[in-house]
Structure formats: C-alpha cells, structure tokens
Backbone as a ProteinNet text record, in pm:
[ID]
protein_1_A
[PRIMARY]
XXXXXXXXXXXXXXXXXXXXXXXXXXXXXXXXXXXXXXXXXXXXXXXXXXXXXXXXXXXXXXXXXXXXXXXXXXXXXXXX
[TERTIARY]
7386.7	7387.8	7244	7229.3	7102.4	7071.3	6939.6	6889.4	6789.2	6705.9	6547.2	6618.4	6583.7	6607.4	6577.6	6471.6	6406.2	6531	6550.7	6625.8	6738.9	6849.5	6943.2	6925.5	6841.9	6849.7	6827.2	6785.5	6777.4	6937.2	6968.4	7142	7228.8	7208.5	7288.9	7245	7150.3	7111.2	7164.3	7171.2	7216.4	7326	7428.7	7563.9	7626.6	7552	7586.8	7574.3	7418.1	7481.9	7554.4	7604.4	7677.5	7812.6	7853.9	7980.7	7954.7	7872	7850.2	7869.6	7786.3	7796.8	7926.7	7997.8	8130.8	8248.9	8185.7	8290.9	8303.3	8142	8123.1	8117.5	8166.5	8196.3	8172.8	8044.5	7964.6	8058.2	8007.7	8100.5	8022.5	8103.8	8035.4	7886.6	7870.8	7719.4	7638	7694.6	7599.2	7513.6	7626.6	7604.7	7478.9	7494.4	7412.1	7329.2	7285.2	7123.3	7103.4	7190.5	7116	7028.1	7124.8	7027.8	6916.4	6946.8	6847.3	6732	6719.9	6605.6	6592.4	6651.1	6630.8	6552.6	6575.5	6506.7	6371.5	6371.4	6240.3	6169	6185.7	6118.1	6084.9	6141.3	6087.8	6039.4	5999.6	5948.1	5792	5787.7	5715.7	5617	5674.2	5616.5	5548.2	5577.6	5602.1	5595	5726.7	5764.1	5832.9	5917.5	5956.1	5884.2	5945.1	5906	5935	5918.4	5998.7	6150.4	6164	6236.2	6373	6318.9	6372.5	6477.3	6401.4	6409.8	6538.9	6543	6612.1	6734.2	6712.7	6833.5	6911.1	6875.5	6906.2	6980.2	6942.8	6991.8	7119.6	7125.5	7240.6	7366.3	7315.4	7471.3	7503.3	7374.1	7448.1	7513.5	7495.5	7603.2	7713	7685.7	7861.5	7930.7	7875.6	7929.9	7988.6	7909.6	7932	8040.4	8073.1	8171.3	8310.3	8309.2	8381.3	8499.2	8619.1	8691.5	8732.3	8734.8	8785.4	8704.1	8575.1	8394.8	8470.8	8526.5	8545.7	8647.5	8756.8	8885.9	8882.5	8950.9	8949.7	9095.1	9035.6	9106.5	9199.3	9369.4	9462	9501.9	9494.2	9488.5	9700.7	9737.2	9892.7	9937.1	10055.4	10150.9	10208.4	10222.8	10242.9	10428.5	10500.5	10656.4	10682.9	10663.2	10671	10823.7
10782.3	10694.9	10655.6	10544.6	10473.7	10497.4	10564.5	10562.7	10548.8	10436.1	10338.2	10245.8	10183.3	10132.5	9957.2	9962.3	9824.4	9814.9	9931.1	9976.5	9888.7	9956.3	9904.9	9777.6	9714.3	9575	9485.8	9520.9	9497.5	9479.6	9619.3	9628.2	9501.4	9514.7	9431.5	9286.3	9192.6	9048.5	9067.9	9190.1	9157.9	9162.9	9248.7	9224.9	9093.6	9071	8899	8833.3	8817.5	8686.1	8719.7	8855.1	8859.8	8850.5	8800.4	8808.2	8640.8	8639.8	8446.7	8347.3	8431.5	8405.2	8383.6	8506.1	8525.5	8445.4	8397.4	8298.2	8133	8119.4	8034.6	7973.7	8086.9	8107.1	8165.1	8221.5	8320.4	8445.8	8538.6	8587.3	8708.7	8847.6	8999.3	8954.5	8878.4	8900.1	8834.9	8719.9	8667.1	8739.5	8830.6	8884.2	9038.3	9090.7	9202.2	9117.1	8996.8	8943.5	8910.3	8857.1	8891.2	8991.5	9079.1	9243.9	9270.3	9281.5	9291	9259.9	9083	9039.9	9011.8	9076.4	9102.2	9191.1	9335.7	9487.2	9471.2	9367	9341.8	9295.8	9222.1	9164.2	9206.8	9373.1	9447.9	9533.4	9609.3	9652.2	9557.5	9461.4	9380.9	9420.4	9353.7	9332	9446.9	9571.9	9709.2	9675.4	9640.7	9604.6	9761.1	9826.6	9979.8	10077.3	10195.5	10286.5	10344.1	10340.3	10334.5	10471.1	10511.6	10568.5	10545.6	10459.6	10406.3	10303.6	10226.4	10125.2	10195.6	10246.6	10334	10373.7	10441.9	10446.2	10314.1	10211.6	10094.5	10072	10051.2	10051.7	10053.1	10252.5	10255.1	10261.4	10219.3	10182.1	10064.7	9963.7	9844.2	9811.3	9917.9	9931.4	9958.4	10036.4	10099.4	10012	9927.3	9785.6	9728.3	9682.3	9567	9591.5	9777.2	9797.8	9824.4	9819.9	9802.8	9694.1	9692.7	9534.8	9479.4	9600.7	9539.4	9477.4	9471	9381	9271	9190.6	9067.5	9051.5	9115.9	9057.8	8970.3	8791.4	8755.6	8809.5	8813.3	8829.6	8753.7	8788.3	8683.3	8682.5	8549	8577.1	8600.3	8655.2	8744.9	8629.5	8558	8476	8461.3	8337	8295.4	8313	8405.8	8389.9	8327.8	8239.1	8187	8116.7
11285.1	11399.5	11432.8	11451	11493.4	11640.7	11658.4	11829.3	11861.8	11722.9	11813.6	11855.2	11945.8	12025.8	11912.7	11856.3	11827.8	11638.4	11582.8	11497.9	11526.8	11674.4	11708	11709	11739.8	11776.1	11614.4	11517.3	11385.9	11380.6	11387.9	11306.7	11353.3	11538.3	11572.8	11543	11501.5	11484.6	11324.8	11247	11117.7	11084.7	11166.6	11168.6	11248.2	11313.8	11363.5	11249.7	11170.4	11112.9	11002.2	10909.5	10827	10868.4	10963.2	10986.3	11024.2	11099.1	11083.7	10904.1	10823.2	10731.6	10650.4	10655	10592	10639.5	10778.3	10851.7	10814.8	10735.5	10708.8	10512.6	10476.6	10353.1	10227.7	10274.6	10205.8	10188.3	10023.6	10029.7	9988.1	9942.1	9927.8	9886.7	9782.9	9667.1	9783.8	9857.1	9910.4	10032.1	10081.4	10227.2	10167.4	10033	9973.5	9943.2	9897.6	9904.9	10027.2	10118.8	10245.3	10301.7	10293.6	10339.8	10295.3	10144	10075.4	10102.3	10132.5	10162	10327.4	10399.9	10514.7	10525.2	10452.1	10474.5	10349	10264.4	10216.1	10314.7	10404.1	10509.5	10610.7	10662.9	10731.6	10683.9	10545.5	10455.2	10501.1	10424.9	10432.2	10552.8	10644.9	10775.5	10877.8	10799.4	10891.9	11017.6	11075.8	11188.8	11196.2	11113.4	11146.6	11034.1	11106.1	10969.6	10905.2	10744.3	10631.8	10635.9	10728.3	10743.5	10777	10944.2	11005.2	10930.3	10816.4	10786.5	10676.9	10620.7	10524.5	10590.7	10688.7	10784.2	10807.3	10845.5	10861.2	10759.4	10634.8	10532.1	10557	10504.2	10514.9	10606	10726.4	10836.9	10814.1	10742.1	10695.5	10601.7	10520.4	10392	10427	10502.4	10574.5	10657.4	10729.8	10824.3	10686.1	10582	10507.9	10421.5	10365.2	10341	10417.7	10535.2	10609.6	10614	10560.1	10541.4	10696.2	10796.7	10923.9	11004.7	10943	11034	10994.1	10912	10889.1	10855.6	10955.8	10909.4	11059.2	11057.5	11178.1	11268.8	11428	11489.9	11483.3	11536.9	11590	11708.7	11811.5	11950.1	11915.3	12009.5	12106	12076.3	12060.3	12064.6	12194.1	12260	12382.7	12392.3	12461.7	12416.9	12562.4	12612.3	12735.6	12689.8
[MASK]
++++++++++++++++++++++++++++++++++++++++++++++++++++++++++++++++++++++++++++++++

C-alpha cells in the first residue's frame, strides 16, 4: 500500500489516464508503454525516490492487471 503522499498522487493521475486511455481505445500493450515511459520519466526527473518509485511500479501493475479497473459501468435500468 502506498503512503507518500506525492507517490499517491502519481498513482492516482496514472490510473486516470489509463483508464482514459482504454476508454478511448488503447489497448493492454499500449497502456504497459504507457507506464513504462511514465516511470522512465520519474526515474528521470528524480521527482521520487528510487524506491518509492519501484513501489509505484508495482501497484500499477496490479491496477493494470486488474480486469474490473476497466470494465465499464452499467447505469440500473429504469422499470418505471
């Protein structure tokens, strides 16, 4: 479980747009070069630390393997 605070806020802008993505048609390969070069880019940047960043990693592997992050909702059926 993730508890930096600046960490959390990584996970959550990257599970937004992979689910933005997938909505928009992108599919498994595309959403793993996403990451990929998402966490090269905080690598990069040492915006965290390499730990941190590692951690990150892997809860986003685990979101991305997840089939129910991107299954869409269906709104209730109106039986009026």
């Amino acid at each position: 479980m993730l508890q930096d605070t600046v960490t959390i806020r990584f996970y959550q802008r990257l599970t937004d747009a992979l689910v933005d993505l997938w909505n928009r048609g992108y599919r498994f390969d595309d959403l793993r070069m996403y990451i990929d070069g998402y966490l090269a880019a905080l690598r990069h940047s040492n915006s965290l630390e390499p730990y941190l960043i590692h951690r990150l990693e892997e809860e986003i592997t685990r979101y991305l393997y997840d089939p129910s992050n991107f299954e869409k909702t269906q709104s209730e059926p109106d039986y009026r």
